[in-house]
VOPAGU-2260 file (C-alpha; in pm, 1 decimal, decimal comma):
REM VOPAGU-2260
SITE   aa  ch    i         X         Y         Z
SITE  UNK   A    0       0,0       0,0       0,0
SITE  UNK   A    1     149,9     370,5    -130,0
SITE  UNK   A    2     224,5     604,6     189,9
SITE  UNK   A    3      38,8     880,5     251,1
SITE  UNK   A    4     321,0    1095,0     211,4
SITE  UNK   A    5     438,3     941,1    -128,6
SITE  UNK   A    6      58,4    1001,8    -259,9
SITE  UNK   A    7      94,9    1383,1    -155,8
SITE  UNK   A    8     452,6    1373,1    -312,4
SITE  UNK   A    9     327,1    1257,0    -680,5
SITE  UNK   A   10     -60,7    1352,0    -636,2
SITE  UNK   A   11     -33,2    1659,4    -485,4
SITE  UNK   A   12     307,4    1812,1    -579,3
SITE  UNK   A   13     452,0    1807,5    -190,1
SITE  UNK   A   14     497,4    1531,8      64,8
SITE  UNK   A   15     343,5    1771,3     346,4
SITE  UNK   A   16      31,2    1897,1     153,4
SITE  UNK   A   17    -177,7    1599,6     156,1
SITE  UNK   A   18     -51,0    1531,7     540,8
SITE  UNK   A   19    -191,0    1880,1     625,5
SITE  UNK   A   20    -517,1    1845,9     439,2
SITE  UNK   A   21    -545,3    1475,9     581,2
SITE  UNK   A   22    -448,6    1644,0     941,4
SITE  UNK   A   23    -732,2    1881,8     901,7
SITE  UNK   A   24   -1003,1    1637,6     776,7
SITE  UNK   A   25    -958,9    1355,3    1054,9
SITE  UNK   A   26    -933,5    1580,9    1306,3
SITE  UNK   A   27   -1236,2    1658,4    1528,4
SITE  UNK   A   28   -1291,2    1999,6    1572,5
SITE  UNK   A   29   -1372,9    2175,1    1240,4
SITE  UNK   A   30   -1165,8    2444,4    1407,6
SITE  UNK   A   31    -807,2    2433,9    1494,3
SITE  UNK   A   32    -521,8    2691,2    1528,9
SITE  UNK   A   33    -163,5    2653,4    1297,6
SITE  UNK   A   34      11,4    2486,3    1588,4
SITE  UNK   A   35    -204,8    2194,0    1629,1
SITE  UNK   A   36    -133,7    2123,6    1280,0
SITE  UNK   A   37     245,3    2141,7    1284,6
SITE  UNK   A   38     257,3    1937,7    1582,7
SITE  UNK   A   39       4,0    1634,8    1428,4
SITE  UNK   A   40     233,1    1633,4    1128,0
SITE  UNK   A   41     565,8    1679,5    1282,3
SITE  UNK   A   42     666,2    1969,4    1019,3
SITE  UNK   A   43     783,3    2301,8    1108,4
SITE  UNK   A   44     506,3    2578,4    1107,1
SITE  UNK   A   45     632,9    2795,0     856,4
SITE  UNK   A   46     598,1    2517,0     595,7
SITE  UNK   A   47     260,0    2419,5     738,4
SITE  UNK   A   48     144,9    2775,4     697,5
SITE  UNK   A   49     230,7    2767,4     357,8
SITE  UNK   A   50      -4,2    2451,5     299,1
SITE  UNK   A   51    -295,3    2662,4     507,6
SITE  UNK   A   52    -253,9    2919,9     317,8
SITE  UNK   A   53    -334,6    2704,6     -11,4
SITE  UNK   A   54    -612,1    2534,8      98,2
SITE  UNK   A   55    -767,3    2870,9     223,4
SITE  UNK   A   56    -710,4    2988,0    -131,5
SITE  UNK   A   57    -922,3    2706,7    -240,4
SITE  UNK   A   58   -1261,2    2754,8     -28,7
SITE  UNK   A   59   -1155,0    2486,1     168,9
SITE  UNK   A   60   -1040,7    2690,9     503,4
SITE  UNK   A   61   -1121,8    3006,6     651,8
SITE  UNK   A   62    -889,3    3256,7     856,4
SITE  UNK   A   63   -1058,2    3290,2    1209,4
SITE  UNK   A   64    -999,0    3686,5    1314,3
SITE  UNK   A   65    -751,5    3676,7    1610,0
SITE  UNK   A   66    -893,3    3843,5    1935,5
SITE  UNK   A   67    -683,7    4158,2    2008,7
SITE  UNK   A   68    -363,9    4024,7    2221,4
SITE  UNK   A   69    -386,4    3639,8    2089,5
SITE  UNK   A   70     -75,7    3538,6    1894,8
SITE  UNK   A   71    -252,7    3201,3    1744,9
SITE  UNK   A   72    -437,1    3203,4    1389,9
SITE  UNK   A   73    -702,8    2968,2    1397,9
SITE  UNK   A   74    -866,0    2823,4    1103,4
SITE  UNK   A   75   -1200,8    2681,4    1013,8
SITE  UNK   A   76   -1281,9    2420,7     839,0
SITE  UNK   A   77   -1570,4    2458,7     520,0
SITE  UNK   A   78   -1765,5    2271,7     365,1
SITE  UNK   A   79   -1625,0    2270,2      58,9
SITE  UNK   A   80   -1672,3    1985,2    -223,7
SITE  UNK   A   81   -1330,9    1959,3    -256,5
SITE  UNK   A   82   -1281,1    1793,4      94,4
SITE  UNK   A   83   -1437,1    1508,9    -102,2
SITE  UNK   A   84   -1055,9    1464,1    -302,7
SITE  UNK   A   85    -895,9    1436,8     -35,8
SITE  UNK   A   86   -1122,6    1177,8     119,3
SITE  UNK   A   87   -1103,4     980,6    -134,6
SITE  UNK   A   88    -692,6    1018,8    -155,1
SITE  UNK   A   89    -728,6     902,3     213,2
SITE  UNK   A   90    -922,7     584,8     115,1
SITE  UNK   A   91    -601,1     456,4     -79,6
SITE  UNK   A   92    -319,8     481,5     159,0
SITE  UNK   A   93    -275,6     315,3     477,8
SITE  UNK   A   94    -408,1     550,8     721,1
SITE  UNK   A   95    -100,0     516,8     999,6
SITE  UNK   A   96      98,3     668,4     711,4
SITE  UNK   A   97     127,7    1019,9     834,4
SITE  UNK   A   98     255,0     897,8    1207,7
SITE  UNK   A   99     523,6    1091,3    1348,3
SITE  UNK   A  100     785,9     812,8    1281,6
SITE  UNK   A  101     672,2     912,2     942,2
SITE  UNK   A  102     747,2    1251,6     874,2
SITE  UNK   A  103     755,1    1396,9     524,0
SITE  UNK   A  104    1111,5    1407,2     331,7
């Protein structure tokens, strides 16, 4: 079975994109802040804000306003359709393929 993070490699472009989107959809709180996300996937923040920062571009996140004097940027999942890619990208790989022991390349 292909690895998660060699799907995202040839699928997606980057190792860490479909760990971030997969991240996002499994997790259970349709809102989360940046950190979070580094920390499930093991990847430094600044390259995990670049993936947020994509998938907001697509419809399929939305900035949360920061309350004046908090330093995290939290994020909200949609609704979007295109969610549905990624489920399905998530049906094909083995699902403890984006475990810390794991991280991207």
């Amino acid at each position: 079975m292909i690895s998660g993070y060699e799907l995202g490699e040839v699928l997606f472009g980057r190792s860490l994109r479909l760990a971030v989107a997969a991240w996002i959809r499994t997790n259970e709180s349709e809102m989360f802040f940046q950190a979070e996300v580094a920390k499930g996937v093991d990847y430094a923040q600044s390259g995990v804000s670049q993936e947020l920062d994509r998938l907001g571009a697509l419809g399929m996140l939305q900035k949360v306003p920061r309350s004046p004097g908090d330093r995290r940027q939290y994020y909200l999942r949609t609704s979007s359709p295109l969610w549905s890619i990624i489920d399905a990208a998530l049906e094909v790989v083995d699902e403890r393929s984006f475990t810390a022991n794991q991280s991207p390349p």
